[in-house]
C-alpha positions as CSV (number, residue, x, y, z in Angstrom):
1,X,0.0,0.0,0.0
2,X,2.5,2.6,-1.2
3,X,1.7,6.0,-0.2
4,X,2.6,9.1,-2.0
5,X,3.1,12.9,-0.4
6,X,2.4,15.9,-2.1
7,X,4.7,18.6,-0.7
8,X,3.8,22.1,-1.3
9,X,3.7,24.9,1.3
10,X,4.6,22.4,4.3
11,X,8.5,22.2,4.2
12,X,9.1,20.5,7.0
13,X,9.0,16.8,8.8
14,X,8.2,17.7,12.0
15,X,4.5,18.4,12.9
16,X,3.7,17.5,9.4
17,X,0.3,16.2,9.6
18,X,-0.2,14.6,5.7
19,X,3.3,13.3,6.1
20,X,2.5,11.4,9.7
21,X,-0.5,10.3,7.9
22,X,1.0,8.6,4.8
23,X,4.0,7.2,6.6
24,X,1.4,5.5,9.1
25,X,-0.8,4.1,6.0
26,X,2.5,2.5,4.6
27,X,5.9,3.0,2.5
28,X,6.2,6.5,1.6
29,X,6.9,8.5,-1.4
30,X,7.6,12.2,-1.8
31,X,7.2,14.9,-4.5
32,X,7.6,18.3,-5.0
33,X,6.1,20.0,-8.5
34,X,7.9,23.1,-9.2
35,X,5.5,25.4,-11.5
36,X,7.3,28.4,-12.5
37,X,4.1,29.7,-14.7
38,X,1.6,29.7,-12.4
39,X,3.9,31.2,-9.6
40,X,4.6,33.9,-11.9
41,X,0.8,34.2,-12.9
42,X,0.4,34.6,-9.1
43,X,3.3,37.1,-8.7
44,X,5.1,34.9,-6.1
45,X,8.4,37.2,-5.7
46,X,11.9,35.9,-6.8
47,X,13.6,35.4,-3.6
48,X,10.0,33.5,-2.6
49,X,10.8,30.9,-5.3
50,X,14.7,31.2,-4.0
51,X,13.6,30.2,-0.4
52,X,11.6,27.5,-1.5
53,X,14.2,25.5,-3.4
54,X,16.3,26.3,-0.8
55,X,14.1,24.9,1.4
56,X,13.7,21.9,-0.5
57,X,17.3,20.7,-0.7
58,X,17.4,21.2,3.1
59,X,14.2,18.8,2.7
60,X,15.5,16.7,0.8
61,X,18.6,16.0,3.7
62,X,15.8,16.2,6.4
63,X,13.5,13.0,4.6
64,X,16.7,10.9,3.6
65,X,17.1,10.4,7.9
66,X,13.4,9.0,7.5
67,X,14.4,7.2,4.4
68,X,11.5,9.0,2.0
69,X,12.8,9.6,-1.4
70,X,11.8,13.5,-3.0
71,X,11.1,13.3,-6.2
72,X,11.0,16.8,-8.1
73,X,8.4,16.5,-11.1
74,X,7.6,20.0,-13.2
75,X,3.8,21.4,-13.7
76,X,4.1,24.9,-15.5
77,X,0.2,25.7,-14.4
78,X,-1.8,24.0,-11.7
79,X,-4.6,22.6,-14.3
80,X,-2.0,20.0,-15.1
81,X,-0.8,19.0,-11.8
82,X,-3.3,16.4,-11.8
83,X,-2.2,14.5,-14.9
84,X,1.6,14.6,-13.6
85,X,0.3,13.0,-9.6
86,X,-1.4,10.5,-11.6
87,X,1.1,9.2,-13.8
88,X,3.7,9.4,-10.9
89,X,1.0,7.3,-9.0
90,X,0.5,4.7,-12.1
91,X,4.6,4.3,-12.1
92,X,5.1,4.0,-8.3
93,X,1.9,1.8,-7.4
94,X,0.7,4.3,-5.5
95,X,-2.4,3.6,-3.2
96,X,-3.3,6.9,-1.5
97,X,-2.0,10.3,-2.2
98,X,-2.0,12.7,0.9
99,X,-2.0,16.5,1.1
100,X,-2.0,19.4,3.6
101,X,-5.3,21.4,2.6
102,X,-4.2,24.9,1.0
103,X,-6.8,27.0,0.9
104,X,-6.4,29.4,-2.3
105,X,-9.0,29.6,-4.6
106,X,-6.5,28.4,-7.6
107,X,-5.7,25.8,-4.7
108,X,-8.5,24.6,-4.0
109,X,-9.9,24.0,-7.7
110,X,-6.3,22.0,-8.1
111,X,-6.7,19.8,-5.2
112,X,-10.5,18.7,-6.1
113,X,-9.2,18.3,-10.3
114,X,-6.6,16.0,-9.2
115,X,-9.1,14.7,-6.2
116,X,-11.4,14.0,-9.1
117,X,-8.8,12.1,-11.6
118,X,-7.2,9.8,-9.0
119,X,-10.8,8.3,-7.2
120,X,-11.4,7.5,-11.3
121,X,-8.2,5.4,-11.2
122,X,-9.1,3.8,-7.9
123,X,-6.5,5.9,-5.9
124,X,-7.6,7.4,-2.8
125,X,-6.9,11.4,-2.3
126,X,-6.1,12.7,1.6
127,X,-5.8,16.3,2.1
128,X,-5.1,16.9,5.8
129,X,-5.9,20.0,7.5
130,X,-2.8,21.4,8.8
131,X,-1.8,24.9,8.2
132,X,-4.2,26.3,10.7
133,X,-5.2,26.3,13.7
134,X,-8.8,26.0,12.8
135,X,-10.3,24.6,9.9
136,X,-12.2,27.0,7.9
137,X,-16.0,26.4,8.5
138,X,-15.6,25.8,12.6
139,X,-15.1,29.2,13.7
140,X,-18.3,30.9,12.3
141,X,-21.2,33.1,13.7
142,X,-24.4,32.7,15.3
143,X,-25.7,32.6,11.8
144,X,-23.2,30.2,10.5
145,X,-21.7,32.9,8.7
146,X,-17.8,33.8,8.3
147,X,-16.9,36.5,11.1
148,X,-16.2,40.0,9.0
149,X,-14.7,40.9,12.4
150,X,-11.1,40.3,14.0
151,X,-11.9,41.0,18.0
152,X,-15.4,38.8,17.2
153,X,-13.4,35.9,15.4
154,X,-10.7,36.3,18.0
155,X,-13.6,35.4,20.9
156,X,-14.4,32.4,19.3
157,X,-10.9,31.3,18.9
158,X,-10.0,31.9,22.4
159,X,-13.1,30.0,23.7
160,X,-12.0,27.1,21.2
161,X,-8.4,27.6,22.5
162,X,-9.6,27.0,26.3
163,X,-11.4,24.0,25.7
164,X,-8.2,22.5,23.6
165,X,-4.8,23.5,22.6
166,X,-3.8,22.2,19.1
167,X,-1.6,19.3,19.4
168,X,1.1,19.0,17.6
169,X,2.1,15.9,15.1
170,X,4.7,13.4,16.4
171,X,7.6,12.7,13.9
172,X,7.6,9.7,12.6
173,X,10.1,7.2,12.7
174,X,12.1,6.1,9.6
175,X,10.7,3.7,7.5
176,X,12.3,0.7,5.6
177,X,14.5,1.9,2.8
178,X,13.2,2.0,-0.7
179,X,14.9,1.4,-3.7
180,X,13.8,4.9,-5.0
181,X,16.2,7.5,-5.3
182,X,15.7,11.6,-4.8
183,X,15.9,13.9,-7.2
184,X,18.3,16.6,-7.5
185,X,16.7,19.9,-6.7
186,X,17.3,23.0,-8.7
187,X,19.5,25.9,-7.1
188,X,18.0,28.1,-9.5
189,X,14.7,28.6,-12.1
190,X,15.8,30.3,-15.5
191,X,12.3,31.6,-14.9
192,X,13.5,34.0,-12.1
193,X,16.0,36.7,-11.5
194,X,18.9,35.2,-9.6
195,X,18.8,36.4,-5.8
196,X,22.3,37.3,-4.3
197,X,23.9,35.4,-1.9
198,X,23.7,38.3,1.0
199,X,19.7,38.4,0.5
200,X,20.0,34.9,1.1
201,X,21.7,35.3,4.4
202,X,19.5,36.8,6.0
203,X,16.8,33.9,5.6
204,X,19.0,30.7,6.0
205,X,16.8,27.9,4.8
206,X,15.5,24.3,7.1
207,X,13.8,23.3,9.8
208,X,17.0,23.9,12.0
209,X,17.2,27.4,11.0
210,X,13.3,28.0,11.6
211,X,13.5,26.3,15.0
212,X,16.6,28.5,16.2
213,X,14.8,31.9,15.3
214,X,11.7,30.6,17.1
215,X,13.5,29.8,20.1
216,X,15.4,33.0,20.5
217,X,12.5,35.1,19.7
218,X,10.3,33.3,22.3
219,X,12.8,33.5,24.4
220,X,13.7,36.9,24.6
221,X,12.0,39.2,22.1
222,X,8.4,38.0,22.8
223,X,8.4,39.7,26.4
224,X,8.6,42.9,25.0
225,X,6.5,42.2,21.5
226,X,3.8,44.8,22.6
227,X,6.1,47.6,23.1
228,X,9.1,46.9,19.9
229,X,7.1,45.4,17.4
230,X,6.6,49.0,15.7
231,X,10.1,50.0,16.0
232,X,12.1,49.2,12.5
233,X,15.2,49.8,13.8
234,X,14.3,47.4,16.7
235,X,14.9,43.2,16.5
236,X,11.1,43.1,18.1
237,X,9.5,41.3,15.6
238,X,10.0,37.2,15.1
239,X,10.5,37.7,11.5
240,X,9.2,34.3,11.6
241,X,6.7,35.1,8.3
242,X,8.7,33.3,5.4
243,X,9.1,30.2,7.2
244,X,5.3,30.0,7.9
245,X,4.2,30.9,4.6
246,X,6.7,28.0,3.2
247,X,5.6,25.9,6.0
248,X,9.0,25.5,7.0
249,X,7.8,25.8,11.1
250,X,4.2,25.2,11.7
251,X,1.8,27.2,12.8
252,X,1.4,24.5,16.0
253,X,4.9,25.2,17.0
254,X,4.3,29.0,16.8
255,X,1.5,28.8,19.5
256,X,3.1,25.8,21.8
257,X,6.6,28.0,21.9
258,X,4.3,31.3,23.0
259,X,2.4,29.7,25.7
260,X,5.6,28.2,27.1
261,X,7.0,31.1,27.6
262,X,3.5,32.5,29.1
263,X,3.1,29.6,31.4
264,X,0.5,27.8,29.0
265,X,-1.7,31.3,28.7
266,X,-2.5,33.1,25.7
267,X,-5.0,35.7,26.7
268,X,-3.6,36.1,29.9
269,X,0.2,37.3,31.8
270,X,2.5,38.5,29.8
271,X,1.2,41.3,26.9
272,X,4.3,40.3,24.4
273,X,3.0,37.0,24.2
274,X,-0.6,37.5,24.0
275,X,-0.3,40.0,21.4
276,X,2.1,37.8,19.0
277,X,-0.7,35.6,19.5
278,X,-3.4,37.9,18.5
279,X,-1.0,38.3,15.3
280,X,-1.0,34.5,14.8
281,X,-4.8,34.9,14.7
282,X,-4.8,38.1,12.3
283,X,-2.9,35.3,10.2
284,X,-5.8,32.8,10.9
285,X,-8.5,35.4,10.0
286,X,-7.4,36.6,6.9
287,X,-7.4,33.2,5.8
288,X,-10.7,32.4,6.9
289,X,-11.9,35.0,5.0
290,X,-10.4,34.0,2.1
291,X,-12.6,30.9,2.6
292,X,-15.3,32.2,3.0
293,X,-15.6,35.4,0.7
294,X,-14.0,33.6,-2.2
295,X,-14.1,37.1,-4.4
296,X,-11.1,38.3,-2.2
297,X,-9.3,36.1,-4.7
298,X,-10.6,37.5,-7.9
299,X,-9.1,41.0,-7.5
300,X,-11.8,42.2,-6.0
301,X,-12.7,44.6,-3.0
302,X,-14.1,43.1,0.0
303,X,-16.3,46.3,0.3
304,X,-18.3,46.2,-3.0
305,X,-19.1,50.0,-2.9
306,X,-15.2,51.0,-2.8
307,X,-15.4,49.6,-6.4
308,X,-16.3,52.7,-7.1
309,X,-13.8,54.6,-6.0
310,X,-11.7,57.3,-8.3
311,X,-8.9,56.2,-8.2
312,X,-5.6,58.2,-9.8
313,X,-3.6,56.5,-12.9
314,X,-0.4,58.0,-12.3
315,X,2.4,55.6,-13.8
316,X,4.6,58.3,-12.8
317,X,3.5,58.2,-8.6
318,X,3.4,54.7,-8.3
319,X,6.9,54.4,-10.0
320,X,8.5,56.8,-7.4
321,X,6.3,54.8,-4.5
322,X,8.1,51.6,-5.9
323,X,11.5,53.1,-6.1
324,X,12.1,54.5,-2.7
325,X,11.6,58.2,-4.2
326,X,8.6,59.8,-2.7
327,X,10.5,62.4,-0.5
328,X,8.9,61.3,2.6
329,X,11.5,59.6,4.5
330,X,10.0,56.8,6.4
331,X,8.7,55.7,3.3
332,X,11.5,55.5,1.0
333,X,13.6,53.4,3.6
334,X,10.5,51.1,4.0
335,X,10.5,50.4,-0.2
336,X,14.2,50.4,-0.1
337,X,14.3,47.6,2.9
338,X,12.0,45.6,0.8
339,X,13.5,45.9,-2.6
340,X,17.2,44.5,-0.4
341,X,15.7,41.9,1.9
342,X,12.2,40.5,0.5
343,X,10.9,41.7,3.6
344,X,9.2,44.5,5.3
345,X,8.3,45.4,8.6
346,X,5.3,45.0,9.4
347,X,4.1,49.0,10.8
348,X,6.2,50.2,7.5
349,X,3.5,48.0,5.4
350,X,0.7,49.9,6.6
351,X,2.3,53.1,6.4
352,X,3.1,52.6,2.7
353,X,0.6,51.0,1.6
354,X,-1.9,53.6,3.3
355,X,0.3,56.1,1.3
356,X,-0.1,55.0,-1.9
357,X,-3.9,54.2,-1.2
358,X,-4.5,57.7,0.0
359,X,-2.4,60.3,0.4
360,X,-1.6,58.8,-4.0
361,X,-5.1,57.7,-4.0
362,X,-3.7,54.8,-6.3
363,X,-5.6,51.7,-6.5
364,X,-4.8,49.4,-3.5
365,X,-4.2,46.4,-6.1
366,X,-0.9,47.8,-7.5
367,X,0.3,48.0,-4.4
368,X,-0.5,44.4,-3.2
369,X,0.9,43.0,-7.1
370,X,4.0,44.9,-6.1
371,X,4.3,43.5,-2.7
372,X,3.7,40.0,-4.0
373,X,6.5,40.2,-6.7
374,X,8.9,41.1,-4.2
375,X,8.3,39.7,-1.2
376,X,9.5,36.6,0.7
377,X,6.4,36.2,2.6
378,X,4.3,37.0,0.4
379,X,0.9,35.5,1.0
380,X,-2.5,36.3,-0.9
381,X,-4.3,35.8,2.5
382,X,-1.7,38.2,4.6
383,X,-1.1,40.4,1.5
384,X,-5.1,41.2,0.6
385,X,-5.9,41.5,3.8
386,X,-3.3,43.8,4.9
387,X,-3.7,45.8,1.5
388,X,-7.8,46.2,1.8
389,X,-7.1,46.9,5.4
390,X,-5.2,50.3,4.8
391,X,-6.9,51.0,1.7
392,X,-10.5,50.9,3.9
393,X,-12.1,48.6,1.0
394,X,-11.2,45.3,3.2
395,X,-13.1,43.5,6.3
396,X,-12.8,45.2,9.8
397,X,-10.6,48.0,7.3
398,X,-9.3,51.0,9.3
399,X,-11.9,53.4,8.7
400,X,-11.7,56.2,5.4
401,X,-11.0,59.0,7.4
402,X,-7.7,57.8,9.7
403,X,-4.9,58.9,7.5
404,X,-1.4,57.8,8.8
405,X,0.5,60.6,8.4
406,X,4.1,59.7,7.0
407,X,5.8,62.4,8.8
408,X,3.7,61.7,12.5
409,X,4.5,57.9,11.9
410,X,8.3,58.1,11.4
411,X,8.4,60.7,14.1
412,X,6.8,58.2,16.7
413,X,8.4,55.0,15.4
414,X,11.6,55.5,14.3
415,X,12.2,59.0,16.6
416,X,16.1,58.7,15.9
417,X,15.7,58.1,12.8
418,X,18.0,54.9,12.8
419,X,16.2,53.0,10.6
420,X,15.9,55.9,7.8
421,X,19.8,56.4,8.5
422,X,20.3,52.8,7.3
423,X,18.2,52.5,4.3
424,X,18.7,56.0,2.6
425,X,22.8,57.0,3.3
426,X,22.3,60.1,1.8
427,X,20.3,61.8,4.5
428,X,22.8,59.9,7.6
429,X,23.8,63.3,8.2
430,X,20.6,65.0,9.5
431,X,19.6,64.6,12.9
432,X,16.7,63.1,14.3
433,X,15.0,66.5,14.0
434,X,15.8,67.3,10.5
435,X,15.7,63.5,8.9
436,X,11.6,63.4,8.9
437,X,11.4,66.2,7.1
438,X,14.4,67.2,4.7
439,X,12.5,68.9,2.4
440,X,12.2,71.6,5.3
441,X,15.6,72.0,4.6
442,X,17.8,74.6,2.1
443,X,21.2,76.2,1.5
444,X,24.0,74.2,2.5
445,X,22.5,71.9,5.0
446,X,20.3,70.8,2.3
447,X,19.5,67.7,0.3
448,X,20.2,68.1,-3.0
449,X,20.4,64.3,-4.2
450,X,17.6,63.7,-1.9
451,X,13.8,64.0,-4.0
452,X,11.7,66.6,-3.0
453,X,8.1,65.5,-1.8
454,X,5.4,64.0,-4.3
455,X,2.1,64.9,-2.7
456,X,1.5,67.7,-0.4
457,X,0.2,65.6,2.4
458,X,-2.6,68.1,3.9
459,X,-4.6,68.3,0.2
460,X,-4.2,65.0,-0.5
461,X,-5.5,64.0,2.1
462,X,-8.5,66.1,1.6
463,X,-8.6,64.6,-2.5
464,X,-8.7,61.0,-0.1
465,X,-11.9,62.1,1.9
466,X,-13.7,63.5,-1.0
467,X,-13.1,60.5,-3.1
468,X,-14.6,58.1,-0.4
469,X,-17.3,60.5,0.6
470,X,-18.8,60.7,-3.0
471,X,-19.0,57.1,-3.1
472,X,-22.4,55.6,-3.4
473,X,-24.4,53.9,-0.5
474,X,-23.9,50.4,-0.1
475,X,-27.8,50.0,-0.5
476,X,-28.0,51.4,-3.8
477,X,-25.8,48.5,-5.3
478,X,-27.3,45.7,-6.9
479,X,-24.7,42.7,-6.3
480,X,-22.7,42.7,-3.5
């Protein structure tokens, strides 16, 4: 009864719920289908794709110690992945296929196609659920509805969470060798730009790797979460995001290492900890919603009347925004930490993306395209969310009116200006009064090679309110 395992966003052997399943139904098999189309058709970023192989050669090493062969087949789109399973399953004997359930909308239609073509062929099709905490479909309203709102879906996860913690999945032992060999995995995809080898230091790939950042962050940085986690130039974040979103750690592991360190509370002691938690559950959330409003994933806005918005087609804007060359500080070093790691911090994400939405009043969805293409944890769940969020189109969105103000922002975050200093050289020399504001500058304490503001920030701001205010009641529109 030869079992196959379908890797895809669940790097990892320990807490690995498909791959405790198949090894316990019988010899296992593993395979990996790279698909450089459809990952560009979903914008997946460069150094995303770089972390993955990466990931899967450190795989690879991790599976030999359990004796499970990876075999590396290619699928360019998704709509073919279930012809390639199936004649993997046909040459291999294969009994059972199993699956962690991924819950994309392209995802999902995959999973039930090839669901659908190996039941004809008398192979059975497991898909395990695994990458949350709660399946989608448990945590719903009184009117078995999907929540539309965080601190309501966070209720019913705590209450959930009291009756029973999520166990985590035990490794399993190795199995008898088979005479299957792995495949070599690619170091690189001609499909995709190359990604240096000091970008790649900063996210070293495996479970080891995963494990050791989760461990020092619980055990230091997660005490003061609440107050560092909106400080760039601060190590308070866990900067854990990549490895979830390739499933490198679990999401299990996340939640068993925070209560540890909280003496098995999560909504109680320590306020680090229960806010990373409340993060873990923003992560939860988002997804859920993907679930359960499935037009999230068609490009559209959660709030239908927002669809109406007037939205500015200025190539010219959103090519400075992208650059790093808005003249507002703070959000030049944000676009120019993103474009050199893959990664952004996570106050910076709101305060650039509300930027663009309002103060450039450009459509939110240029921004979240760019943000996929270049980042390493980039998520559609995460990335929609977080994009409809400060663009006020999204569920349990930060209201129209509440503007971050660039200046304000980089004033109370980064009040040094440390993290500017890093990411834009040519403005080191100001001090923390000048740096948030250069363009207050002249003479020779100015900053010549430095780009003068865009957008005047008070009358944009007012072109922001106007647009959403002319927008038509929800009422009046026929299909939601």
């Amino acid at each position: 009864m030869q079992q196959l395992l379908w890797f895809r966003n669940d790097l990892r052997i320990h807490d690995n719920t498909a791959l405790s399943a198949a090894m316990q139904a019988g010899p296992t098999v593993a395979v990996f289908l790279l698909s450089p189309a459809q990952w560009h058709a979903h914008d997946d970023a460069a150094c995303k794709v770089d972390f993955i192989l990466r990931n899967l050669a450190e795989l690879k090493q991790q599976l030999a110690t359990l004796n499970v062969p990876l075999l590396i087949r290619s699928c360019d789109y998704w709509h073919d992945a279930q012809h390639v399973i199936s004649e993997l399953c046909q040459q291999l004997s294969i009994s059972a296929v199993h699956v962690n359930t991924e819950y994309g909308i392209h995802e999902s239609q995959r999973d039930a196609a090839t669901g659908v073509a190996l039941v004809d062929q008398g192979i059975l099709f497991h898909s395990h659920h695994d990458q949350l905490l709660f399946k989608p479909g448990s945590i719903l309203t009184q009117s078995s509805t999907y929540f539309k709102v965080f601190s309501q879906f966070r209720k019913v996860c705590y209450q959930q969470l009291h009756s029973a913690i999520p166990a985590s999945v035990a490794t399993p032992s190795a199995q008898a060798a088979l005479n299957i060999s792995s495949d070599d995995v690619p170091s690189h995809l001609t499909a995709f730009t190359p990604i240096a080898a000091e970008q790649q230091a900063l996210w070293p790939a495996g479970e080891q790797a995963a494990q050791q950042r989760l461990k020092r962050f619980a055990a230091g940085a997660i005490d003061g979460y609440l107050e560092q986690r909106d400080l760039p130039a601060q190590p308070g974040t866990s900067q854990l995001s990549p490895y979830l979103v390739a499933g490198v750690v679990s999401i299990r592991q996340c939640l068993h290492a925070a209560l540890a360190a909280n003496q098995g509370e999560f909504s109680s002691g320590k306020q680090g900890v229960i806010t990373w938690v409340n993060e873990l559950l923003w992560r939860e959330f988002y997804t859920h919603i993907l679930v359960g409003y499935p037009k999230v994933s068609r490009n559209r806005a959660f709030k239908p009347e927002t669809e109406m918005l007037a939205w500015r087609d200025s190539e010219k804007d959103l090519l400075a925004w992208q650059q790093g060359r808005t003249g507002f500080p703070i959000i030049d070093a944000a676009m120019r930490q993103l474009l050199a790691t893959g990664w952004m911090h996570n106050r910076l994400r709101m305060i650039v993306a509300m930027f663009l939405t309002k103060n450039l009043l450009i459509d939110w969805r240029a921004g979240e395209r760019f943000f996929m293409q270049h980042l390493i944890d980039g998520s559609l769940a995460a990335n929609n969310g977080g994009w409809q969020w400060s663009a006020s189109t999204g569920t349990d969105a930060v209201p129209y009116f509440r503007i971050f103000n660039p200046v304000s922002q980089s004033k109370k975050f980064d009040p040094n200006g440390d993290f500017i200093r890093r990411w834009i050289p040519e403005l080191k020399h100001l001090s923390a009064k000048e740096i948030h504001q250069p363009k207050l500058l002249s003479g020779l304490f100015g900053t010549a090679d430095y780009p003068k503001p865009i957008v005047d920030l008070s009358s944009s701001r007012d072109r922001a309110l106007a647009a959403f205010k002319n927008l038509p009641p929800r009422s009046e529109l026929i299909n939601d």
